[in-house]
Structure formats: C-alpha cells, structure tokens
PLY file of the C-alpha trace (Angstrom):
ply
format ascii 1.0
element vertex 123
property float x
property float y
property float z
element edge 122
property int vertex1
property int vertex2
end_header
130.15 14.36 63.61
129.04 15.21 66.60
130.00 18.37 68.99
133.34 18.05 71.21
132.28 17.86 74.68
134.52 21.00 75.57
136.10 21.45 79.62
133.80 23.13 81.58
134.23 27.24 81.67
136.20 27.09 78.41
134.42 29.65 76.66
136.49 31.75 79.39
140.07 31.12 78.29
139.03 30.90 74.89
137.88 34.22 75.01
140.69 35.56 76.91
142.92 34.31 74.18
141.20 35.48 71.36
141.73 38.94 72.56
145.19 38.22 73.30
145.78 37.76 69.76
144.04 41.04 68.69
140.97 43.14 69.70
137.36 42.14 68.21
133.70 43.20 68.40
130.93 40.06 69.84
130.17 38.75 66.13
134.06 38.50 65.54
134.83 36.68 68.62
131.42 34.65 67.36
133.11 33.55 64.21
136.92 33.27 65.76
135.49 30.70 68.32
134.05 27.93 65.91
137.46 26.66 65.30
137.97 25.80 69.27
134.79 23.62 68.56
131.84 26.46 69.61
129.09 26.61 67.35
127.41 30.15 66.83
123.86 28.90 68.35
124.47 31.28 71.55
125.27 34.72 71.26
123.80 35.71 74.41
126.41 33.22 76.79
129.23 34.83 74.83
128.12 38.55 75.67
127.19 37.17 79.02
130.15 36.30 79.61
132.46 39.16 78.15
130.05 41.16 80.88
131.65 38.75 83.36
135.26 39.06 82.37
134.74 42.95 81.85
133.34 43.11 85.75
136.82 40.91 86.90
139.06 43.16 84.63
139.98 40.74 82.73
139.01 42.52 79.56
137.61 46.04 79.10
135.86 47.31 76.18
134.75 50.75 74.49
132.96 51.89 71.48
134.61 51.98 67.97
132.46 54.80 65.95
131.52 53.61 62.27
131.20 54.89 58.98
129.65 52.22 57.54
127.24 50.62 60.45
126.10 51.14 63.68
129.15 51.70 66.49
130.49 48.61 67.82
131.83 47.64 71.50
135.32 46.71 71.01
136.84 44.30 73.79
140.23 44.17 74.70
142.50 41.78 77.07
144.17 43.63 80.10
147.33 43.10 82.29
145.10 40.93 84.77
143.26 39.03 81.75
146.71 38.09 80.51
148.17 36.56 83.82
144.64 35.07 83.81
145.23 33.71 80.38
148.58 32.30 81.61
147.32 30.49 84.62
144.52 28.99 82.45
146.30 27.79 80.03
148.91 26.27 82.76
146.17 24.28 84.00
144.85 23.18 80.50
148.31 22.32 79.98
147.83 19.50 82.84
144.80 18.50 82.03
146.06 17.34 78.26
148.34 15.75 80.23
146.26 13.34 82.34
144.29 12.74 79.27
146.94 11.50 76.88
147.60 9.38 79.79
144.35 8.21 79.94
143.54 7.50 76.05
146.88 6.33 75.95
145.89 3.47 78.40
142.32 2.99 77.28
144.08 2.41 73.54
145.65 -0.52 74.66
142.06 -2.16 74.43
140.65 -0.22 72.07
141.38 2.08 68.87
140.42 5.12 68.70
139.58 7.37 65.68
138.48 11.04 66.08
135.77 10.52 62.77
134.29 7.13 64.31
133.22 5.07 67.45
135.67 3.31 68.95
136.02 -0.01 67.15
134.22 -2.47 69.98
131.27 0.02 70.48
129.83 -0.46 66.71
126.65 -2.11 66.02
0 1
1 2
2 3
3 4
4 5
5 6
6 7
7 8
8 9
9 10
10 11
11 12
12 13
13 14
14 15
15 16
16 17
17 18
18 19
19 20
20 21
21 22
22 23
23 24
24 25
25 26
26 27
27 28
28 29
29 30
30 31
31 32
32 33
33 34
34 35
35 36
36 37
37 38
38 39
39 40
40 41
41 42
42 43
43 44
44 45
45 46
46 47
47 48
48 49
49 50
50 51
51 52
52 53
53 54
54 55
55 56
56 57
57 58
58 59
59 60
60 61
61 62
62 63
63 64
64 65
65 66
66 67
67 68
68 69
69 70
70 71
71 72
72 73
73 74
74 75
75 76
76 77
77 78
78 79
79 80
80 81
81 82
82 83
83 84
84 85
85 86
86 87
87 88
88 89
89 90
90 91
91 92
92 93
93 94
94 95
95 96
96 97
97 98
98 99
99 100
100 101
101 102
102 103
103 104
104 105
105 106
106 107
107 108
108 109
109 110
110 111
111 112
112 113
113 114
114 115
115 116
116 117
117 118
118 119
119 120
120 121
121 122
C-alpha cells in the first residue's frame, strides 16, 4: 500500500502533539510518528524541525543524564506550542471537513476503498 500523501507542514502539529501527550527523546518521537503515516526514512527533517519549533518556543528541550547510554535531549511542549497545537488542529479540523465533502461527492460516481484503486481506475 502505498504512503498517505500527508497535508503539507504536518510533521509540525504532529510533533507538537506528540509532546503534548508526554515528553520524548528524537528516536521516540521517530517511532510515535509512524502511526500518523511517517515512515522512519528521515531522521534529519524531524531534528530539523524540532530545531525549528525549539527557535519559535514552541517546544524547548534539555538533557536527561543516563545510566545506561549516552545523555539524551529531551523535548517538551510549552504554553505557546500548546495554543499552537490548538490553532492547528482547529484548522485540520476544517480541512477534514471540506474533504468529507469532497469524497462524499466524488463517491457518488465512484467507490472508494482505502486498500484499493477506486473501482473505474483498474486495469
């Protein structure tokens, strides 16, 4: 099956929401993001981007000291990277909108199934 085509930036909330739900290190946000359809083939846009949300305040991070393994920068969401989170997910919100609409309407010609093409399209 191939990759969902995700909305542009998405990585962003995604991120923002992780953290939300608890503080992580780069390889667990890595593994926390594969079920919102993100594959683990680019560490270095995720890190790139934590840098970029770290810069905006939107999440700040320190080092957790280990026992076990080399020290780890922990990330964590802030007051600004929650009302960011909120907003975000407000607009999502009305995007799933307009796109029910739209596969709404578009079923009326054609089913759809997540697994397969659409049923005209097969060859």
């Amino acid at each position: 099956m191939p990759a969902p085509v995700l909305p542009k930036n998405f990585l962003r909330p995604c991120l923002l929401l992780l953290l939300r739900e608890q503080p992580a290190h780069g390889y667990e946000l890595l593994e926390r993001l594969r079920p919102l359809g993100f594959d683990r083939d680019d560490p270095g846009g995720l890190y790139r981007t934590l840098r970029s949300l770290e810069e905006e305040k939107l999440v700040r991070s320190g080092w957790e000291q280990s026992d076990s393994g080399p020290h780890r920068r922990m990330y964590e969401l802030t007051r600004a990277g929650m009302e960011e989170l909120h907003g975000r997910a407000k607009e999502l919100a009305g995007t799933r909108g307009a796109i029910e609409v739209f596969l709404s309407r578009y079923g009326e010609f054609v089913a759809l199934d997540a697994a397969r093409e659409p049923v005209g399209r097969r060859t």
